[in-house]
C-alpha positions as CSV (number, residue, x, y, z in Angstrom):
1,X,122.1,-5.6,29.4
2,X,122.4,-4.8,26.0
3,X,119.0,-3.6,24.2
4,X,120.2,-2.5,21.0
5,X,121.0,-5.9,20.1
6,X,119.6,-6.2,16.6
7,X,117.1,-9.4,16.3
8,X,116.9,-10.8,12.9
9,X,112.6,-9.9,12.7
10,X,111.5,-11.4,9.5
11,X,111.5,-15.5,8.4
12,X,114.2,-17.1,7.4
13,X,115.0,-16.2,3.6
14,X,113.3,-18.4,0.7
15,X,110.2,-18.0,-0.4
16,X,108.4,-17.3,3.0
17,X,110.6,-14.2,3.5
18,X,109.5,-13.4,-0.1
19,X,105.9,-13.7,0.4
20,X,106.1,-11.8,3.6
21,X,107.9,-8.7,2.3
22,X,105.5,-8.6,-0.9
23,X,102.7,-8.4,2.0
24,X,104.8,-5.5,3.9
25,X,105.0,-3.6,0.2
26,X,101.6,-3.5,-0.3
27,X,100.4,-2.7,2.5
28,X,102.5,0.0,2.9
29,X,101.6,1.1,-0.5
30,X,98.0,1.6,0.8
31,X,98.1,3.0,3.7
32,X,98.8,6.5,2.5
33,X,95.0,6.6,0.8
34,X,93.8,5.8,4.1
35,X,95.3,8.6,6.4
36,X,92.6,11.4,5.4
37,X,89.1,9.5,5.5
38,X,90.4,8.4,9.2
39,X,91.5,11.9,9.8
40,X,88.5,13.2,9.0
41,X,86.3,10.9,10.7
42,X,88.1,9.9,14.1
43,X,89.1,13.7,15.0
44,X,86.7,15.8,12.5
45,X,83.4,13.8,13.6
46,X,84.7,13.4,17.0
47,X,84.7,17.0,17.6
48,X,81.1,17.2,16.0
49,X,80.0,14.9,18.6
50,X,82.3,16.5,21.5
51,X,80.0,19.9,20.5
52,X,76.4,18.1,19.4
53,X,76.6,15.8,23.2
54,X,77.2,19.9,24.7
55,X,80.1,18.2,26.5
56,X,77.8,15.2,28.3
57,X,80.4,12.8,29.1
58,X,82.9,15.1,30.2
59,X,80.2,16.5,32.7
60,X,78.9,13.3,34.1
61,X,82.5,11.8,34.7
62,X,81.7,11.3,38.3
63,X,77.9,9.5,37.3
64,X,80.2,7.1,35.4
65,X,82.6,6.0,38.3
66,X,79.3,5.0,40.1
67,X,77.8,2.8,37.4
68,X,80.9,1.2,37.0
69,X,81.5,0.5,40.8
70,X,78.1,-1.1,40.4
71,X,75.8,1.7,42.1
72,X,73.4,1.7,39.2
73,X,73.2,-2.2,38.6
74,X,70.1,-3.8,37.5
75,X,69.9,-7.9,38.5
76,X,67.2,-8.2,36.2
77,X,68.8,-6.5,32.8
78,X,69.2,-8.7,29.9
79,X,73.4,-9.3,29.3
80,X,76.0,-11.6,29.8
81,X,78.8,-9.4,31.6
82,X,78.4,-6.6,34.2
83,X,79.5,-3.6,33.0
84,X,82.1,-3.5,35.2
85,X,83.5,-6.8,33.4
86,X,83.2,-5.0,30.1
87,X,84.9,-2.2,30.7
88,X,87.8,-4.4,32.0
89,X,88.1,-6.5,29.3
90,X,87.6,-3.7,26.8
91,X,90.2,-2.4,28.5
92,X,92.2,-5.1,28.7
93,X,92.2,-5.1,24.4
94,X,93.8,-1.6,25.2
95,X,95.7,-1.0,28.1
96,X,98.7,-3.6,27.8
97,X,101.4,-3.7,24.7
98,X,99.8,-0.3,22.7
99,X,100.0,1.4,26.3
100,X,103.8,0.3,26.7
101,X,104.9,-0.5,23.1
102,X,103.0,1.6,21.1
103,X,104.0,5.0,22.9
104,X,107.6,4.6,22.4
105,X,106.9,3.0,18.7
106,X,104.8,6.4,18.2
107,X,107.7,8.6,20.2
108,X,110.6,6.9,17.9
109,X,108.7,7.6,14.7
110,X,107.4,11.4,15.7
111,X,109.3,12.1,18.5
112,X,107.9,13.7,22.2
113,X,105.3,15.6,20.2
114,X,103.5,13.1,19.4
115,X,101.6,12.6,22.6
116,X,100.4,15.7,22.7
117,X,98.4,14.7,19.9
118,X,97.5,11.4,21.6
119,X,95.9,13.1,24.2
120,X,94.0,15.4,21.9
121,X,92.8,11.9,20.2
122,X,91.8,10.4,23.6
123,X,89.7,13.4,24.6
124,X,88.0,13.0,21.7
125,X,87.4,9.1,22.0
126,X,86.1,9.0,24.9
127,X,82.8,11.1,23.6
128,X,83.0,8.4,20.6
129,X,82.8,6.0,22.7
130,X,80.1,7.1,25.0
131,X,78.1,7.1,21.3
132,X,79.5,4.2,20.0
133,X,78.6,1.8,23.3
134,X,75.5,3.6,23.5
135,X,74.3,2.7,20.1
136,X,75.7,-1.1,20.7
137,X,72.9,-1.7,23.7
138,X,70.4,0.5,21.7
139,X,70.4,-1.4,18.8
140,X,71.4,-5.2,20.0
141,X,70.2,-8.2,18.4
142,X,70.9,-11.7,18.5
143,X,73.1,-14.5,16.3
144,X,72.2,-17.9,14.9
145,X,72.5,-19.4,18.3
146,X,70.1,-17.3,20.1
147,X,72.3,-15.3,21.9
148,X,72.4,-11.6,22.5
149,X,75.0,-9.5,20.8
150,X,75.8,-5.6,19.9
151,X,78.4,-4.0,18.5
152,X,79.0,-1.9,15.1
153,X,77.8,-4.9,12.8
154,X,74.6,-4.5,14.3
155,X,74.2,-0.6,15.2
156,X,74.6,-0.6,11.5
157,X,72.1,-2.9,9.7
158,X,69.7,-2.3,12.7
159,X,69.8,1.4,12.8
160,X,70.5,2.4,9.1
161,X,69.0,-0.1,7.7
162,X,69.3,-3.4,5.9
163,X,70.0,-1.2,2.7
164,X,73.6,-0.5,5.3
165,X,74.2,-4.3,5.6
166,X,77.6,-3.4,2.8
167,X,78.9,-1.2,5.7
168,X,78.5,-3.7,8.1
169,X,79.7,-6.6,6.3
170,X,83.2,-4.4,5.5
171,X,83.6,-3.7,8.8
172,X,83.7,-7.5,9.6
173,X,86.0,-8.1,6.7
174,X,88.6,-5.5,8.0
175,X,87.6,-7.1,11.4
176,X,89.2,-10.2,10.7
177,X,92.7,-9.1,10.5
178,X,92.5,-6.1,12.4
179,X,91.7,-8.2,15.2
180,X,94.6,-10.6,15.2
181,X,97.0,-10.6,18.3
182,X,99.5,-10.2,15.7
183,X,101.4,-6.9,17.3
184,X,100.5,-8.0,20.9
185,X,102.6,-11.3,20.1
186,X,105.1,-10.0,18.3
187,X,106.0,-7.6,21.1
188,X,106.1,-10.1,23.6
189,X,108.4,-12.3,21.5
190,X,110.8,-9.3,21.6
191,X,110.1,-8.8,25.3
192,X,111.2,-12.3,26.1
193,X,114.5,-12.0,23.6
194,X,115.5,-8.8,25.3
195,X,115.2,-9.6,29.0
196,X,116.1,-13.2,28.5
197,X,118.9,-13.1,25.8
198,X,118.5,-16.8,25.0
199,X,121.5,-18.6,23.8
200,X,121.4,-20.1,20.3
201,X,123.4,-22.6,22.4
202,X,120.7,-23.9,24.7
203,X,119.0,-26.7,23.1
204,X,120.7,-25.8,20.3
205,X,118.0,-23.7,19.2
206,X,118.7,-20.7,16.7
207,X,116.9,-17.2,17.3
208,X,114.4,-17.6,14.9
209,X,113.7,-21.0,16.6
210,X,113.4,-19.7,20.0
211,X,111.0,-16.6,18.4
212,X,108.9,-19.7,16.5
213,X,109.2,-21.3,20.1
214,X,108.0,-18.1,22.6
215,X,105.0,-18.0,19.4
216,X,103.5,-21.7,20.2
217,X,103.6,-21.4,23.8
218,X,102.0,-18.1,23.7
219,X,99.3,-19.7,21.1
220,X,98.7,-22.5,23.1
221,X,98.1,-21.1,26.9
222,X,95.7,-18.0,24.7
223,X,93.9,-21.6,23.7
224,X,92.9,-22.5,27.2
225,X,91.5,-19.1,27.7
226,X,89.7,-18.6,24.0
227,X,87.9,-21.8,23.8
228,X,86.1,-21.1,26.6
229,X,84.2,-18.0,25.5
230,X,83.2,-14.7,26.3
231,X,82.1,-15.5,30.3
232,X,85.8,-16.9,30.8
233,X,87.5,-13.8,28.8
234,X,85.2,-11.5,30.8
235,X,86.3,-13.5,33.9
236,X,90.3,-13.7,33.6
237,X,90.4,-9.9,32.2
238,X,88.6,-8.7,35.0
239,X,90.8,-10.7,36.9
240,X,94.5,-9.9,35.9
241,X,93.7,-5.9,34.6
242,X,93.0,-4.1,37.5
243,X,96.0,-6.0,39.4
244,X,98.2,-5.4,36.4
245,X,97.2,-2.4,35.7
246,X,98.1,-1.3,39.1
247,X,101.5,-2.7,39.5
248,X,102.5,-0.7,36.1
249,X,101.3,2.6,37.5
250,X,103.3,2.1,40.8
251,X,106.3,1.2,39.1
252,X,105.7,4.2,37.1
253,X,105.2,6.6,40.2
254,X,108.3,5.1,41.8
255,X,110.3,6.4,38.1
256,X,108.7,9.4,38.6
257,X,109.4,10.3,42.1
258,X,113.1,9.2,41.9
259,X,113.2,11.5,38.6
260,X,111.1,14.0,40.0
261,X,112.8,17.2,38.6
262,X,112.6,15.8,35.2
263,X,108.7,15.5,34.8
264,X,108.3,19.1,34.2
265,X,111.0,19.1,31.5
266,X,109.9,15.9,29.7
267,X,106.3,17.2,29.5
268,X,107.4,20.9,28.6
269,X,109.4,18.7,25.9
270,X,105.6,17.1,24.7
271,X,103.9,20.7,24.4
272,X,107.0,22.9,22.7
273,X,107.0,19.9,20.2
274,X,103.8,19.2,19.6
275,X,104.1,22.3,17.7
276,X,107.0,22.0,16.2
277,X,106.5,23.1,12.3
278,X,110.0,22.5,11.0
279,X,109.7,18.4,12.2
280,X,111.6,15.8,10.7
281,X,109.3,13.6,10.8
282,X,107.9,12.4,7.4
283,X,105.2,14.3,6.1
284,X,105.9,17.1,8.2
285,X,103.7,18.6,10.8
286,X,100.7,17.1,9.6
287,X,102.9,13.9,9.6
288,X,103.2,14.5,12.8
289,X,99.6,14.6,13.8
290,X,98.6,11.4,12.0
291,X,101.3,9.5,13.7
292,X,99.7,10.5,17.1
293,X,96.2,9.6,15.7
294,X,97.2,6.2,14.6
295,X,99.0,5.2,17.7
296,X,96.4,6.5,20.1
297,X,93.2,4.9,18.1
298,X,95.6,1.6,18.4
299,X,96.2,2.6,22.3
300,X,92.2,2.8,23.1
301,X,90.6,2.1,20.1
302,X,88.2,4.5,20.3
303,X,86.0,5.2,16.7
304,X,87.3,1.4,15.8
305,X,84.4,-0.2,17.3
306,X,85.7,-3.2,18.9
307,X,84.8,-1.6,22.4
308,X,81.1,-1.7,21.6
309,X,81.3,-5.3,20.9
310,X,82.1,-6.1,24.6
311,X,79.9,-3.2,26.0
312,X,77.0,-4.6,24.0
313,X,76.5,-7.6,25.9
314,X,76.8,-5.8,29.4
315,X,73.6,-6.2,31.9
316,X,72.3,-3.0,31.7
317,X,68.8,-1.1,31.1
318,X,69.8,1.4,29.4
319,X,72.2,2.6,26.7
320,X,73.3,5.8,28.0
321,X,74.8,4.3,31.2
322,X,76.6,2.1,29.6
323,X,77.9,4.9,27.4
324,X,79.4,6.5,30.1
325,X,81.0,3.4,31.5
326,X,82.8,2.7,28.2
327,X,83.7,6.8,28.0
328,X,86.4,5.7,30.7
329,X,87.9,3.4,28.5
330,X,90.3,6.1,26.7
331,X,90.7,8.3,30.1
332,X,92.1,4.8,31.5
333,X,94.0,3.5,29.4
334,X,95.7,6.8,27.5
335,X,95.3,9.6,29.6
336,X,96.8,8.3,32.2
337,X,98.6,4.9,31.0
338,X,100.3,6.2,27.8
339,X,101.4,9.6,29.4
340,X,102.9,7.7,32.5
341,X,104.8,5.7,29.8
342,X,105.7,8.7,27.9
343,X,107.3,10.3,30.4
344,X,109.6,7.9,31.8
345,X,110.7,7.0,28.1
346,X,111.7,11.1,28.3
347,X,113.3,11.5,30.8
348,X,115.2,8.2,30.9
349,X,116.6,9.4,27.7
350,X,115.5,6.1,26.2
351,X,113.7,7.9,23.3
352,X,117.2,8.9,21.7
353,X,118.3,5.6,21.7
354,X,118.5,3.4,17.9
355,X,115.7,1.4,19.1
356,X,111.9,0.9,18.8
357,X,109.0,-0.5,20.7
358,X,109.7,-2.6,23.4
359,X,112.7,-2.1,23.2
360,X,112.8,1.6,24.1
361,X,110.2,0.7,27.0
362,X,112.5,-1.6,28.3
363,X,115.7,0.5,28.2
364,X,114.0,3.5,30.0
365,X,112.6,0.9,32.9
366,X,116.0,-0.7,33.2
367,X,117.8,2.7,33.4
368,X,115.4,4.1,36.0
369,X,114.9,1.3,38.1
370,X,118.2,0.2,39.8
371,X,119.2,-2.2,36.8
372,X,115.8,-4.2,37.6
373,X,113.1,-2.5,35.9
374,X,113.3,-4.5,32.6
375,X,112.4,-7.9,34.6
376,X,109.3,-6.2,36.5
377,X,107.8,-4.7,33.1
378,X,108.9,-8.2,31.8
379,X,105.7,-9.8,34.2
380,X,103.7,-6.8,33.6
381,X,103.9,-7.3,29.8
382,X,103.4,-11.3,30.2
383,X,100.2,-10.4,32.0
384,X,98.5,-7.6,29.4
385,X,100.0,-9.8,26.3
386,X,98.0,-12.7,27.4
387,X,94.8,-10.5,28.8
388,X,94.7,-8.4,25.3
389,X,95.4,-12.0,22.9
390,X,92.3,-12.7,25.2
391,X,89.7,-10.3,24.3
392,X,91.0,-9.5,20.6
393,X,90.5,-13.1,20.2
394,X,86.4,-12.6,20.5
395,X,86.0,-9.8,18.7
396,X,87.4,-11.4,15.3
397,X,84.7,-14.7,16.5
398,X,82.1,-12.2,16.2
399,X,83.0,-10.7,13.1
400,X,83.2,-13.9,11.6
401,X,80.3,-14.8,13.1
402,X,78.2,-11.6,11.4
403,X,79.9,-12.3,8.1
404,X,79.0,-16.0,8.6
405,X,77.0,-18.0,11.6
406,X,77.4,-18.5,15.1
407,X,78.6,-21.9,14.5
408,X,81.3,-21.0,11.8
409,X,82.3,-17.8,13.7
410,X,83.8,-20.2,16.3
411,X,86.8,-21.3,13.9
412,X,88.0,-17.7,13.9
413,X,89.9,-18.8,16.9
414,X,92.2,-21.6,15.3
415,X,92.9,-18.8,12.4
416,X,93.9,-16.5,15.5
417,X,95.8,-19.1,16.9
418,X,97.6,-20.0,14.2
419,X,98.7,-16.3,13.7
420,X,99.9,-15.5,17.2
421,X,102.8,-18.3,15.7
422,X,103.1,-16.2,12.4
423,X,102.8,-12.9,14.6
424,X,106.4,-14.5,16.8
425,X,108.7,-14.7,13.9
426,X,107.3,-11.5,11.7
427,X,109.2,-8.4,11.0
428,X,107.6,-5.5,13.2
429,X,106.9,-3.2,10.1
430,X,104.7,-5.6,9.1
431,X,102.4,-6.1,11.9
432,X,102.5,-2.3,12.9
433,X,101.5,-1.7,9.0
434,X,98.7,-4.4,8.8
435,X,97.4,-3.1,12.2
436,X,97.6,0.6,10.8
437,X,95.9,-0.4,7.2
438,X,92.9,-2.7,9.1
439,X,92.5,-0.3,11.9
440,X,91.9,2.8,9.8
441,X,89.9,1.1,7.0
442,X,86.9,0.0,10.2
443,X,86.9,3.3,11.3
444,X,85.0,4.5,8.0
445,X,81.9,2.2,8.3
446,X,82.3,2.8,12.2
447,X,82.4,6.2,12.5
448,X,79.6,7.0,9.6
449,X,77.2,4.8,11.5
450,X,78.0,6.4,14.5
451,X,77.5,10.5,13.5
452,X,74.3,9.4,11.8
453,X,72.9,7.7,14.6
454,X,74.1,10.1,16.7
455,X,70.9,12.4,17.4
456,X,68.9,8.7,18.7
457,X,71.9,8.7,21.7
458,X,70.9,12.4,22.4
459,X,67.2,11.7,22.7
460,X,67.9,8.7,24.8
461,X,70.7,10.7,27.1
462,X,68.0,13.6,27.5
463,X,65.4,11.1,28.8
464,X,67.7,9.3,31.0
465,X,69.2,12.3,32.8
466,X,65.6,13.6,32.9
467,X,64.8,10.6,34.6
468,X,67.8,10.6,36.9
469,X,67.1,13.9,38.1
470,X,63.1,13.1,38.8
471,X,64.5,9.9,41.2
472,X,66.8,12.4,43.1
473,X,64.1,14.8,44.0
């Protein structure tokens, strides 16, 4: 099979090409003012928090297995989901097409290096979550409708301060596009067109036809799903992920173990050029570095604050517990997923191939897996495309929600509809950019909310362990 095949990505030309590559200019004109704040937030203020917790979550890795298998469970808490079902479809947003696309998309563009620096930003997200998910059951409130919510929108004006509202309400703004399924989709439309090779013979249909075709099925089956809510999301993501989830990291194992001799290499290959200060990469070393950041905040989305929106409408009684669920989030879903990834893309050989994204996934799969790997990560992908369209779906309903009413918020799902269509047919620069622009702009409001609030998530962890310890004795 043929994977360098070069797909046509953007609209046919005319005026929608136009409008589409004036879009791609500008945002690419932008994001380079955007790359230090993030930087200095996502990895400076996660270290802060690493050192001010004294290394909490790391230490009570074991306490958070057990609340998530349901140990800790109160019947009586005020919630929606279990915190098992928020962890799943928080991970669900993470662990599917940035896991498996966004690795060898980060690899193409830094090379092997890159992870390292992934992993460094993972560490570090997973005490940003353990905050951030904290602060979302700390400081919950409700919408128009009644109902309970949390998330950074509310941490924000509730613990700041109605004079933070601003913060909040650009956090919502940014929400709305940096929660559209716009990369998921687009991936998957490259999926299908690289295992499938569709004629422009059957039916007559041209590529871009098929690519607009593979976009309204996709939109449609996310409807059935959407429409239904956040108990239906929560349902079908806890559902499909673990199973999914799974069946990647077998297949993965099974790479490995054939290609056992190469593992050490490929990951001697990640450390040696991690630190490589003569990189071609653009911008250098530091270059370097903020490719990893980017791709592993899209990979687990830790310091966003889209986590916290699930996490804050868990049934728990307490915000520290469900801190340490959400802390397994980035462990999950980059530790272990992106790095399983990353190394068969390495030692496949894939990674020095002219291609990119899930493309280069699909070529090291194929290549390592008897000629039948590309069909089997085909399902895989099918599976975490429509369980991440799923959950990103309800986080942009709640920003419009915030930034509106209850009510209102509810149409953000035809708007996400309608771009999973636009998302089919775009040009993969310009959903990677818009992702990279939106992402990095809501970690600002995010992660200043989150260090300021941070000594209220101390108090509360010291009088929960404190607590803890009392009921063991």
């Amino acid at each position: 099979m043929v994977y360098l095949k070069k797909y046509p990505n953007s609209i046919p030309s005319g005026l929608a090409s136009l409008f589409m590559d004036t879009i791609n200019d500008f945002i690419s004109a932008a994001l380079p003012y955007t790359e230090w704040p993030m930087f200095l937030l996502l990895i400076g203020g996660g270290l802060f928090l690493v050192f001010y917790s004294k290394f909490l979550p790391y230490r009570f890795f074991g306490h958070a297995i057990a609340i998530t298998a349901g140990k800790y469970d109160n019947k009586t808490a005020e919630g929606d989901v279990s915190s098992f079902q928020a962890l799943s479809a928080a991970v669900a947003a993470t662990v599917g097409l940035g896991n498996i696309s966004g690795v060898a998309i980060a690899i193409h563009d830094g090379g092997p290096g890159v992870v390292f620096w992934i992993w460094v930003t993972a560490l570090i997200g997973m005490c940003i979550k353990f905050y951030s998910c904290s602060l979302s059951i700390m400081f919950r409130s409700t919408d128009s409708e009644g109902k309970l919510q949390g998330g950074p929108m509310y941490y924000i004006t509730k613990g700041l301060g109605p004079k933070a509202k601003p913060l909040a309400v650009f956090f919502a703004v940014c929400g709305l596009f940096g929660f559209l399924g716009v990369f998921t989709a687009n991936q998957f439309t490259e999926t299908f067109m690289s295992v499938v090779e569709p004629s422009e013979t059957l039916f007559q249909m041209s590529e871009q036809n098929w690519k607009l075709g593979i976009g309204v099925l996709l939109a449609v089956v996310t409807s059935f799903v959407i429409f239904g809510g956040l108990t239906k999301i929560a349902k079908v993501a806890s559902a499909i992920v673990p199973f999914m989830v799974l069946v990647y990291l077998v297949a993965v194992v099974i790479v490995m173990v054939l290609n056992a001799s190469q593992i050490i290499p490929s990951l001697k290959l990640i450390i040696t050029e991690a630190w490589n200060f003569k990189t071609v990469v653009t911008g250098g070393f530091w270059g370097l570095v903020i490719i990893g950041i980017r791709r592993a905040m899209f990979s687990n989305e830790a310091g966003l604050g889209s986590a916290p929106m699930y996490h804050g409408q868990s049934k728990t009684d307490n915000p520290i517990k469900e801190g340490l669920v959400a802390m397994l989030g980035p462990f999950i879903d980059t530790i272990l997923v992106c790095t399983f990834t990353a190394v068969v893309i390495i030692l496949s050989g894939a990674y020095l191939e002219d291609g990119s994204g899930i493309v280069m996934t699909l070529s090291a799969f194929e290549t390592t897996l008897f000629g039948y790997g590309d069909v089997l990560l085909m399902i895989i992908v099918t599976a975490f495309a429509m369980s991440t369209l799923f959950t990103y779906s309800y986080y942009g309903v709640k920003c419009l929600s915030f930034l509106t009413n209850a009510k209102i918020g509810k149409f953000y799902n035809w708007y996400f509809v309608i771009m999973i269509i636009f998302a089919a047919v775009a040009s993969l620069d310009l959903v990677k950019n818009l992702i990279d622009l939106s992402y990095a702009l809501m970690v600002i409001p995010n992660m200043i909310a989150v260090l300021l609030l941070a000594p209220k998530v101390n108090a509360a962890a010291t009088d929960y362990f404190k607590k803890l310890k009392d009921a063991k004795a």
